[in-house]
Every structure is written in structure tokens, then in C-alpha cells.
Backbone as JSON Lines, residues from 0, in Angstrom:
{"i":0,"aa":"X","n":[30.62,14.28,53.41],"ca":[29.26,13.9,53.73],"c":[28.96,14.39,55.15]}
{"i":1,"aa":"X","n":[28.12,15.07,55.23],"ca":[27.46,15.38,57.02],"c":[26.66,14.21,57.32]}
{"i":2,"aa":"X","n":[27.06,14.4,58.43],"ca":[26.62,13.24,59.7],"c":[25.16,13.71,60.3]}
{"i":3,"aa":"X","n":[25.36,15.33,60.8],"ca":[24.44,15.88,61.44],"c":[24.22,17.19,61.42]}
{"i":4,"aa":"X","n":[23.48,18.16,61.73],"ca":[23.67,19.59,62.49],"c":[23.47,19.93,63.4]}
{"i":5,"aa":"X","n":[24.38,20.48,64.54],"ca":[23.9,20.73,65.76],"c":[23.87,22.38,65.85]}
{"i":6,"aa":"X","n":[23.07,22.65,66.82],"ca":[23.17,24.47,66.89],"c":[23.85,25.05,67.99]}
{"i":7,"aa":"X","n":[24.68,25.85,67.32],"ca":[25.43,26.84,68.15],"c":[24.69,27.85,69.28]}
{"i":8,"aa":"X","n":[24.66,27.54,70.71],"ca":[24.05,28.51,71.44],"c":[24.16,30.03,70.88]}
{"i":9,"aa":"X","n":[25.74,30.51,69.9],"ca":[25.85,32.1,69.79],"c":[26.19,32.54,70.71]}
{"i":10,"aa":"X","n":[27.11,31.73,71.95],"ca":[27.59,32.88,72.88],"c":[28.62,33.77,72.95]}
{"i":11,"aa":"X","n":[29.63,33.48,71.7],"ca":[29.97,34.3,71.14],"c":[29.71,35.19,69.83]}
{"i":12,"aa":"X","n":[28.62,34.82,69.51],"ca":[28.06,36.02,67.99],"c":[26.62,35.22,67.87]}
{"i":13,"aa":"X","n":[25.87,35.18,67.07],"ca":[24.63,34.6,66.5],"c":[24.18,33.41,66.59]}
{"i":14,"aa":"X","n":[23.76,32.47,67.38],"ca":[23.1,31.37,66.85],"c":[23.3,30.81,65.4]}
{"i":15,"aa":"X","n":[23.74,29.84,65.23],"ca":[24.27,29.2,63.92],"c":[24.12,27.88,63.74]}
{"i":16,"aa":"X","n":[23.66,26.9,62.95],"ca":[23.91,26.01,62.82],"c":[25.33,24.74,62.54]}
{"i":17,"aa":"X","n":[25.55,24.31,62.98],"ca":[27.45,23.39,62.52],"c":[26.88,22.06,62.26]}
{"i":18,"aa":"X","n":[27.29,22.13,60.77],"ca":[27.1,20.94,60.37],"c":[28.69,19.81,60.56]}
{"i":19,"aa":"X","n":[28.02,18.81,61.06],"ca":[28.98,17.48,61.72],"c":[29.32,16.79,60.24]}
{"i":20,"aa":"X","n":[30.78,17.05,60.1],"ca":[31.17,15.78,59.31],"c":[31.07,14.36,59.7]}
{"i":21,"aa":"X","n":[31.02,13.34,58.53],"ca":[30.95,11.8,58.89],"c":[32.3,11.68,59.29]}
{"i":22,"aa":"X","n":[33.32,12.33,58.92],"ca":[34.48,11.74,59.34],"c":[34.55,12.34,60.82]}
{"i":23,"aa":"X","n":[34.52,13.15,61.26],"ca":[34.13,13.51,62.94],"c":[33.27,12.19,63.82]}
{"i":24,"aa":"X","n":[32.37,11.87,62.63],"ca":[32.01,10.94,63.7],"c":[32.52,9.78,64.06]}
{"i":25,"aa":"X","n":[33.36,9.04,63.05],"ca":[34.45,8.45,62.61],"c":[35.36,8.62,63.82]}
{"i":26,"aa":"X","n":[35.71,9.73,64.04],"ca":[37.02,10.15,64.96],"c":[36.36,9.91,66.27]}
{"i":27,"aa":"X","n":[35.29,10.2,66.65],"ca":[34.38,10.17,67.92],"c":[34.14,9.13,68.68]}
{"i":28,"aa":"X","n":[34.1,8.39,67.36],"ca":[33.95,6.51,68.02],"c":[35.41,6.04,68.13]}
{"i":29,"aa":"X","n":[36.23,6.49,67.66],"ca":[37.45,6.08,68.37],"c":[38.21,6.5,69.55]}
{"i":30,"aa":"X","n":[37.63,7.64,69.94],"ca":[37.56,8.46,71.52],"c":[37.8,7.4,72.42]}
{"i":31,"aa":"X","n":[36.82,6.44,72.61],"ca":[37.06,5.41,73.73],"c":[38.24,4.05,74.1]}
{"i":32,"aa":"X","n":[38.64,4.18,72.33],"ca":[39.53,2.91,72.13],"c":[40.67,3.11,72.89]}
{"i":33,"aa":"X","n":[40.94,4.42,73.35],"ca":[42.4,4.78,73.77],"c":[42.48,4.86,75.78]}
{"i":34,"aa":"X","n":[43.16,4.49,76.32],"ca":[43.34,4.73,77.59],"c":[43.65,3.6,78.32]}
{"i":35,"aa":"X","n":[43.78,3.94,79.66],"ca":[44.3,2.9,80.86],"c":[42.88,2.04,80.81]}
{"i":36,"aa":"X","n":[41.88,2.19,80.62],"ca":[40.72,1.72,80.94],"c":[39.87,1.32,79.85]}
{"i":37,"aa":"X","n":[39.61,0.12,80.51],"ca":[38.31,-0.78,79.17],"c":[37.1,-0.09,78.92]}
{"i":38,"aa":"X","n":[36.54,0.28,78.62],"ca":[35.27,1.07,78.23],"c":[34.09,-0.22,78.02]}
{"i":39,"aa":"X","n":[34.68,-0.95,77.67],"ca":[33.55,-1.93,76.95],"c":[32.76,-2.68,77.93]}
{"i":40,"aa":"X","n":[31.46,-2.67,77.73],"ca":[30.79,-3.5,78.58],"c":[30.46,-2.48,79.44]}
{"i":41,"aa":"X","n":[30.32,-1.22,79.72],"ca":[30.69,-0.35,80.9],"c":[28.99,0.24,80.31]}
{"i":42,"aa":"X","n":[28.61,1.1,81.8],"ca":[27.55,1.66,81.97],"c":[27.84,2.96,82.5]}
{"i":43,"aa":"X","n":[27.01,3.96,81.4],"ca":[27.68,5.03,81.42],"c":[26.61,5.98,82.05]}
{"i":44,"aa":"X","n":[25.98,6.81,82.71],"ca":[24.97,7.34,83.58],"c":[25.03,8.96,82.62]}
{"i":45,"aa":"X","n":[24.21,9.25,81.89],"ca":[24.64,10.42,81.4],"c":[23.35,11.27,81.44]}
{"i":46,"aa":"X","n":[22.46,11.06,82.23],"ca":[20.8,12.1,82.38],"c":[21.48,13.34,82.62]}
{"i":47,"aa":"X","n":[22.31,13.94,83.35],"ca":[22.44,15.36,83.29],"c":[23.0,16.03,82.03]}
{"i":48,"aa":"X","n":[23.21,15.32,80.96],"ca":[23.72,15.51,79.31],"c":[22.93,16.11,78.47]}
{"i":49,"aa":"X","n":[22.6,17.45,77.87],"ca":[21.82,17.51,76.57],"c":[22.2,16.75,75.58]}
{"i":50,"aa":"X","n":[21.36,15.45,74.8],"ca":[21.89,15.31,73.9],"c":[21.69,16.14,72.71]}
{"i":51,"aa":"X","n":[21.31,17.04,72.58],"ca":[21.43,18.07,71.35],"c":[22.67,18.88,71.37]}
{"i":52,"aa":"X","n":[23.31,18.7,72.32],"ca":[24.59,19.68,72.93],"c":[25.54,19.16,71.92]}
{"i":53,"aa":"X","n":[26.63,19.5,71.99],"ca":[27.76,18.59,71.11],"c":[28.27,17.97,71.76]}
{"i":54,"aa":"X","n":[28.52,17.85,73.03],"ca":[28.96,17.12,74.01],"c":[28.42,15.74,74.26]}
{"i":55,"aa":"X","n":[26.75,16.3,74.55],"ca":[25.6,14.98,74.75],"c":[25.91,14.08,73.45]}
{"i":56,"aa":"X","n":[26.41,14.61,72.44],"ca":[26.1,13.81,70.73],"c":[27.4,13.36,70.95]}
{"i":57,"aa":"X","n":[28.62,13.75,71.4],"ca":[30.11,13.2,71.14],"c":[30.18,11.79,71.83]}
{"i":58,"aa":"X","n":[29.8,12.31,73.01],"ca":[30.0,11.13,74.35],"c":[29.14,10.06,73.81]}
{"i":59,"aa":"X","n":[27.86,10.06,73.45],"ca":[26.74,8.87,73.47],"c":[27.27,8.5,72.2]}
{"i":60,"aa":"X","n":[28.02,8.47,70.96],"ca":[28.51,8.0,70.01],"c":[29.66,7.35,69.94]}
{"i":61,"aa":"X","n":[30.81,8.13,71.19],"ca":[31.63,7.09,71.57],"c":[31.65,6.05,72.65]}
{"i":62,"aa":"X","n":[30.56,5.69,73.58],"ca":[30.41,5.27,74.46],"c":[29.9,3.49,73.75]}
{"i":63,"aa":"X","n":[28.88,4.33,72.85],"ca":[28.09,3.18,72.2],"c":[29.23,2.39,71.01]}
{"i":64,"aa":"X","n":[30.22,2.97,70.48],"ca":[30.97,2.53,69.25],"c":[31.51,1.4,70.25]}
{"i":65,"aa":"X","n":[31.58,1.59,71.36],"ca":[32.49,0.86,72.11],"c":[31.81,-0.33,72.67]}
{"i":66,"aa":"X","n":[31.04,-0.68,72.57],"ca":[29.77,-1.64,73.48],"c":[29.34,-1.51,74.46]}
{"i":67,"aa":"X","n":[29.78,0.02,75.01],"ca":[29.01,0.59,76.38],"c":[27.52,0.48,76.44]}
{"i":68,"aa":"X","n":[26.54,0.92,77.06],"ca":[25.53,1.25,77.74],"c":[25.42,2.58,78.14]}
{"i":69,"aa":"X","n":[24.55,3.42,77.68],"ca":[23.93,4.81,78.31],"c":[23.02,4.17,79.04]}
{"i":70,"aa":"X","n":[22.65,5.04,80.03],"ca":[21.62,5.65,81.26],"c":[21.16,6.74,80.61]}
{"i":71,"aa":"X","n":[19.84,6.92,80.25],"ca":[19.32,7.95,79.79],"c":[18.14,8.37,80.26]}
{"i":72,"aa":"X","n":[17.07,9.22,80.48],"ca":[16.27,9.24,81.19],"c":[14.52,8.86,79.89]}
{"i":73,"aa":"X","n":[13.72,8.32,80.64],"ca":[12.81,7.69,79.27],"c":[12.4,9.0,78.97]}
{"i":74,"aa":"X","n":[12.13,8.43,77.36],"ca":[11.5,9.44,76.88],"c":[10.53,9.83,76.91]}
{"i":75,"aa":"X","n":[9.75,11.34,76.65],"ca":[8.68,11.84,77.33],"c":[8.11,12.77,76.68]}
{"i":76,"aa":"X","n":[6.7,12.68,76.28],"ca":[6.13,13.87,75.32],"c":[6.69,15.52,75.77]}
{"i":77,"aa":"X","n":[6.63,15.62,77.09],"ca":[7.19,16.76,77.72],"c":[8.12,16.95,78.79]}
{"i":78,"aa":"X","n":[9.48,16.26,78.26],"ca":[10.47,16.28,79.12],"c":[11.05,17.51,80.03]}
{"i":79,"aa":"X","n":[11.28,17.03,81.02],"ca":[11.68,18.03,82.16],"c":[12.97,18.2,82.23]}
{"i":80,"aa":"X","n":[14.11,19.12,82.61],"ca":[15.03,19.24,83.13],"c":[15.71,18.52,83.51]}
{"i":81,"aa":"X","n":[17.08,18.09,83.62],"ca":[17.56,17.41,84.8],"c":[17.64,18.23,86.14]}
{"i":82,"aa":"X","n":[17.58,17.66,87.36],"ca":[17.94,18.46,88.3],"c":[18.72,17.37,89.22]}
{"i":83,"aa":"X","n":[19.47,17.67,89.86],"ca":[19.96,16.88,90.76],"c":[19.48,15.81,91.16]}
{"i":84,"aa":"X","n":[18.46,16.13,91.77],"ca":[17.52,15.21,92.28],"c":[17.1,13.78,91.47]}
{"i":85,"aa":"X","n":[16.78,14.62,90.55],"ca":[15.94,13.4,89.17],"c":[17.29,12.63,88.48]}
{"i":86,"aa":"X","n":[18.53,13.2,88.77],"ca":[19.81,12.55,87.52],"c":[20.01,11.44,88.77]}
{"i":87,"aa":"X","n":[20.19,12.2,90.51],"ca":[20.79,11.07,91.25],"c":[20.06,9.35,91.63]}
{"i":88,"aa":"X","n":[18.86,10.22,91.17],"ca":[17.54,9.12,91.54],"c":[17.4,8.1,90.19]}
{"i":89,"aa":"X","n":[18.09,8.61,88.92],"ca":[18.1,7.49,87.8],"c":[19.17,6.85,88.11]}
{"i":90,"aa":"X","n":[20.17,6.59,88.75],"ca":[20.94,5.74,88.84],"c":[21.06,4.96,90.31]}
{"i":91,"aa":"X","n":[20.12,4.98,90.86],"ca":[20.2,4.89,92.9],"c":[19.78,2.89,92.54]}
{"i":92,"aa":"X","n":[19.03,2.99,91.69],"ca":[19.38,1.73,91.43],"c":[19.36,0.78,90.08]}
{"i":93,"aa":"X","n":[20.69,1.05,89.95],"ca":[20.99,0.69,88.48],"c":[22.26,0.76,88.87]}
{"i":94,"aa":"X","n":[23.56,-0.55,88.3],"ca":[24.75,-0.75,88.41],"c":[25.74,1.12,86.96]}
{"i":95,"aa":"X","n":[25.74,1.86,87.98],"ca":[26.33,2.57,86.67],"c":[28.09,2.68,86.98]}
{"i":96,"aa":"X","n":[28.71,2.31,85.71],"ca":[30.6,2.39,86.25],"c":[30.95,3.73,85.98]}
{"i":97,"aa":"X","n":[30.35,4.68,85.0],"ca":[31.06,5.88,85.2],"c":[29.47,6.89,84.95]}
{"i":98,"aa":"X","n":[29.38,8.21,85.59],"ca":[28.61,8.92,85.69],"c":[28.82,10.6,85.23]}
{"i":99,"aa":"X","n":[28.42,10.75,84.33],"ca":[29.08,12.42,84.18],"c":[28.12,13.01,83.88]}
{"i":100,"aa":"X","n":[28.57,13.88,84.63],"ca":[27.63,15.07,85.51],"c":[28.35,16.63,85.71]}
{"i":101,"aa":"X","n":[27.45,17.58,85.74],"ca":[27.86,19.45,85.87],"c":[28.43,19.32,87.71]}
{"i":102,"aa":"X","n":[29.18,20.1,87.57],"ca":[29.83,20.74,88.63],"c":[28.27,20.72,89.76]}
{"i":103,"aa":"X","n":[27.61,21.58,89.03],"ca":[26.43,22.22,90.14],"c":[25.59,21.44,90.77]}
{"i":104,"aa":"X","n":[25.61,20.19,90.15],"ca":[24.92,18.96,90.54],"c":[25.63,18.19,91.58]}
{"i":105,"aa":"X","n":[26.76,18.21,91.53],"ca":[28.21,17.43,92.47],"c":[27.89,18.0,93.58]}
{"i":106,"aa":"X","n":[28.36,19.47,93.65],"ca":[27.8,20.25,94.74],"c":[26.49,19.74,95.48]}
{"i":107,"aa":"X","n":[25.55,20.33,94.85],"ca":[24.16,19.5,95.48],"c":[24.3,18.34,96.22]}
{"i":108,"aa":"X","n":[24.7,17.3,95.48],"ca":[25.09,16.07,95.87],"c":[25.82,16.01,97.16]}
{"i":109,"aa":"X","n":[27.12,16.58,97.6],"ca":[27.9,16.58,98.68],"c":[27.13,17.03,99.97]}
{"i":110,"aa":"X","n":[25.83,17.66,99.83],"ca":[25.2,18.39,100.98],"c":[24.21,16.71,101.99]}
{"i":111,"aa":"X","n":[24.53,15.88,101.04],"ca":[23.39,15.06,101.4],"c":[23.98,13.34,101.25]}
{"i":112,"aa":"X","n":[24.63,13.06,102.67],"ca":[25.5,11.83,103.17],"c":[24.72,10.42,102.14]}
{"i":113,"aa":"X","n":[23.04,10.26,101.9],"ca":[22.91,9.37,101.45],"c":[23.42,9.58,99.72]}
{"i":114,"aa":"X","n":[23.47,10.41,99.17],"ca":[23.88,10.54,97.51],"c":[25.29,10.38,97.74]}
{"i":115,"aa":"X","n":[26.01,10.75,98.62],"ca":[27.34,9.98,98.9],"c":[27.64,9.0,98.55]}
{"i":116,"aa":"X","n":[26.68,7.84,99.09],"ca":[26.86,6.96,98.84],"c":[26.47,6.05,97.77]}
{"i":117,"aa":"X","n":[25.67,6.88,97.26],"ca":[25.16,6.43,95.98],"c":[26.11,6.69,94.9]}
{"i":118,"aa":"X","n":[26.97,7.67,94.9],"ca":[28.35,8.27,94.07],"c":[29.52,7.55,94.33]}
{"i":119,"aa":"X","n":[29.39,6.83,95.58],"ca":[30.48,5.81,95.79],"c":[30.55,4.62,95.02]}
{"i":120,"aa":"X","n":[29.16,4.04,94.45],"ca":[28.73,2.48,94.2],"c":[29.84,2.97,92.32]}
{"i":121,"aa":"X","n":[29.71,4.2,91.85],"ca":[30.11,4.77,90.55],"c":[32.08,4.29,90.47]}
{"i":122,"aa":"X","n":[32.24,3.49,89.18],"ca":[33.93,3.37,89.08],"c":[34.57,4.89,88.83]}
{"i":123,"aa":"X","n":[33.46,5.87,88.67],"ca":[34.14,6.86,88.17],"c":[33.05,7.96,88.45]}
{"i":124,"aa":"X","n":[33.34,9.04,88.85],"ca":[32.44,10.25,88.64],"c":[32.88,11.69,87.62]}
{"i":125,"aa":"X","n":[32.63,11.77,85.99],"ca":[33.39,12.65,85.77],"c":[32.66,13.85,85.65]}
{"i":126,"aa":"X","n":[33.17,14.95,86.24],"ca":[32.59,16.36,86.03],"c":[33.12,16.95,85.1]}
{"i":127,"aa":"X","n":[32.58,17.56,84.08],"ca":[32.55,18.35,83.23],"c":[32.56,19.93,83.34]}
{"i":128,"aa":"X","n":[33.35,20.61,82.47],"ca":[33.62,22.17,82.9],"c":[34.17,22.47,84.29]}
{"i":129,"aa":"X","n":[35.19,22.31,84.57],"ca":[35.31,21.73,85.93],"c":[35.66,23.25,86.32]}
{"i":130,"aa":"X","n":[35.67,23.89,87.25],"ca":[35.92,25.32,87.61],"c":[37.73,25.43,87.76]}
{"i":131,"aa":"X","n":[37.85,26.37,87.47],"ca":[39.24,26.65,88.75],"c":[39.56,27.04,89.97]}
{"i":132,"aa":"X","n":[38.38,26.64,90.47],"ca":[38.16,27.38,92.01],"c":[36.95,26.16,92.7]}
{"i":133,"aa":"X","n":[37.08,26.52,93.94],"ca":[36.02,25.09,94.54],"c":[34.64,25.32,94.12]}
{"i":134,"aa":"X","n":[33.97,24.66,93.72],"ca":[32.47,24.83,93.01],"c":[31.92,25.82,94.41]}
{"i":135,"aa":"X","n":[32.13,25.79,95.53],"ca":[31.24,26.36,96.67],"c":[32.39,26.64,97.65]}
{"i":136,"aa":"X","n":[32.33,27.81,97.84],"ca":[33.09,28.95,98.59],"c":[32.78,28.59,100.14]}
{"i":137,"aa":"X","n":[32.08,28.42,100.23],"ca":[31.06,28.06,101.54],"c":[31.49,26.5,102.76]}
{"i":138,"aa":"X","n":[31.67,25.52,101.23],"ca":[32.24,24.2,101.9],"c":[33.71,23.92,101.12]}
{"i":139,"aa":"X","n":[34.27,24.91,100.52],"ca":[35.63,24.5,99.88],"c":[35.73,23.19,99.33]}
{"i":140,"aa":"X","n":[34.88,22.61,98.44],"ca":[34.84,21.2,98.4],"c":[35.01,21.55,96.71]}
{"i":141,"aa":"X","n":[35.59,20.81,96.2],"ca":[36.55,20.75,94.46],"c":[35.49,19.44,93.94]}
């Protein structure tokens, strides 16, 4: 039985559709059950996320199986981008325990002592696609 279809950007060949098994999703919600750390009850900050991505769809299915909370940004006849600015400013006041967010946004973030501290109030900050090299050559900062 499919769950869903999400679309393949094609960055390696054609644009394609992948259809999501139910049992994937099955497996997805059990993502969170496992680790050093309680998930449950937890607030999860995820505006810099496509949820059409497979990523945005994995995370917000196991977050929620778990009794978490998303941070999402409201919805909007003509939604905008995330940009740094707008992801750090949805959570500046709102209790969030873990926040995941692009590399390029972190960066941004480090240039500017008050988002510091706003990344501090977070039990967790996780970056995604993480480079092998310091996001910025400039401030050597990982």
C-alpha cells in the first residue's frame, strides 16, 4: 500500500516521482523510539525544512509518532522562503528543545552575538548535510 509520492529533484537523471510505502512510514515513526534521549514531549523548530522534501516528510512523521511538537511556519496563500532571518525569528520566542536547520543558515547565524543567544536557549541544534570542511573559510567556524 503507498503512503505517499514525493518528487525526485533528478539530480542525478530526470525528475521522477517515488512512491512512499506504508511500511516506510511504519519504520519512520519508529526513528525516534531509539536513543540516549526522550523525544517525547519535545519541541522540534523545523521552518528551514521543505516539507515536500523527503526529509521535511521523514522528520515531521517521526517527531509527531512520538508526541513531539513541530514549529512550523503558518500557513500562507503565498508562502515565502525560509531565510535565516524569518526561521531565527520563529523561534526567538517560543520554548524550542531541538532546532534543525542548513549549514548556510548556522553560518548566518554566528555573524550576529544576539541569534547566539537565541541558539543557546535550543537542547540541541542539528545541522543537516553537514560539510566536510568549515561552512566559511573566512571565520573557520564548523
Amino acid at each position: 500500500m503507498i503512503w505517499g509520492i514525493l518528487g525526485a529533484t533528478g539530480s542525478t537523471s530526470f525528475p521522477k516521482p517515488i512512491s512512499i510505502p506504508h511500511r516506510s512510514l511504519v519504520e519512520w515513526t519508529r526513528l525516534a523510539c531509539y536513543g540516549e534521549v526522550d523525544l517525547c514531549l519535545a519541541t522540534f523548530g523545523v521552518t528551514a525544512l521543505p516539507m515536500f522534501h523527503a526529509l521535511g516528510s521523514q522528520i515531521s512523521v517521526s517527531v509527531i509518532a512520538c508526541g513531539a511538537t513541530l514549529l512550523v511556519f503558518k500557513p500562507e496563500e503565498h508562502p515565502s522562503l525560509p531565510t535565516p532571518e524569518r526561521v531565527i525569528s520563529s523561534i526567538m520566542g517560543v520554548s524550542v528543545d531541538v532546532l534543525i536547520t542548513v549549514p548556510s543558515f548556522l553560518e548566518a547565524w554566528s555573524m550576529n552575538p544576539e541569534w547566539i543567544e537565541v541558539l543557546k536557549r535550543c537542547r540541541a541544534v542539528v545541522r543537516l548535510n553537514a560539510p566536510a570542511e568549515p561552512i566559511s573559510k573566512a571565520t573557520n567556524r564548523y
